[in-house]
Structure formats: C-alpha cells, structure tokens
C-alpha positions in Angstrom: -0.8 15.9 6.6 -2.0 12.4 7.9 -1.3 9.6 6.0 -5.3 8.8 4.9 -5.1 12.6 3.8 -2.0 12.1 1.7 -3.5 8.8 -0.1 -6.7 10.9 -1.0 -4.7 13.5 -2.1 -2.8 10.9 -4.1 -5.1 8.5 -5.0 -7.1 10.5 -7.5 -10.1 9.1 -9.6 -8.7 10.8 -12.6 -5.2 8.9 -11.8 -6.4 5.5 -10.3 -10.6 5.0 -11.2 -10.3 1.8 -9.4 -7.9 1.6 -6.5 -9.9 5.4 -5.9 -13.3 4.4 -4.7 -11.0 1.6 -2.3 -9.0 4.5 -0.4 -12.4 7.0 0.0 -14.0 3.8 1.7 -10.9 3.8 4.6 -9.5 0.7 3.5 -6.0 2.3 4.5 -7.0 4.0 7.3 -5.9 3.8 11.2 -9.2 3.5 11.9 -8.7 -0.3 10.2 -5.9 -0.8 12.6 -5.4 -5.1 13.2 -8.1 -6.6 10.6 -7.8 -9.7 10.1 -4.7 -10.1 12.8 -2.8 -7.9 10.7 -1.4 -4.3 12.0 -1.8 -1.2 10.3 0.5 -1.2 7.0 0.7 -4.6 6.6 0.0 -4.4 2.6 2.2 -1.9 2.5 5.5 -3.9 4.0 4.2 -7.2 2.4 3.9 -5.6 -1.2 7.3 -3.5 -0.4 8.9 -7.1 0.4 8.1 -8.4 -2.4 9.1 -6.0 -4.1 12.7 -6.5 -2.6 12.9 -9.9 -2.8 12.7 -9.7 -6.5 15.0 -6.6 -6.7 17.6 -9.2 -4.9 16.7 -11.8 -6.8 18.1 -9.9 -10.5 20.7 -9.0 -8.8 22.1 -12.5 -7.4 21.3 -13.8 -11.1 23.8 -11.4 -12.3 26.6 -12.3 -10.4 
C-alpha cells in the first residue's frame, strides 16, 4: 500500500472532517515532492521533532 493510499485509508471524514478534505486534495502526496524548498515528509519529521523535544524536555525536568 503507498503511503497516500494508507493516509486515505486512514484519514477518514467520519474520523478527521477537517484534516479529510486536506489529504483527498494531495497535500501529502509524492507528487508534492520539494514545495516550498522542503522535501517530501518534512511536516512529518518537523511535527515528530517536536514532538521529541518536548518528550526530552519532561524528562530532564524530572531528574
């Protein structure tokens, strides 16, 4: 399964009515490949560092 066909699999209407509409458009599709200077994915490691970085953040505070 390509990845576009798994986040339309995913990404229902029922289950997301407004991130839905976003992913039938293409918006995360290879065929969006470098927009804006940015490579494929580049959402999805900059909202997965973030992501980390506050996961390492709680955890230095509780040392």
């Amino acid at each position: 399964m390509s990845y576009k066909a798994a986040l339309e699999h995913l990404v229902t209407s029922e289950r997301f009515p407004h991130l839905s509409p976003v992913i039938l458009a293409g918006a995360y599709s290879p065929e969006n490949d470098y927009k804006d200077g940015h490579s494929y994915g580049f959402e999805f490691d900059f909202g997965l560092a973030r992501i980390l970085d506050g996961i390492e953040h709680y955890v230095n505070s509780k040392r």
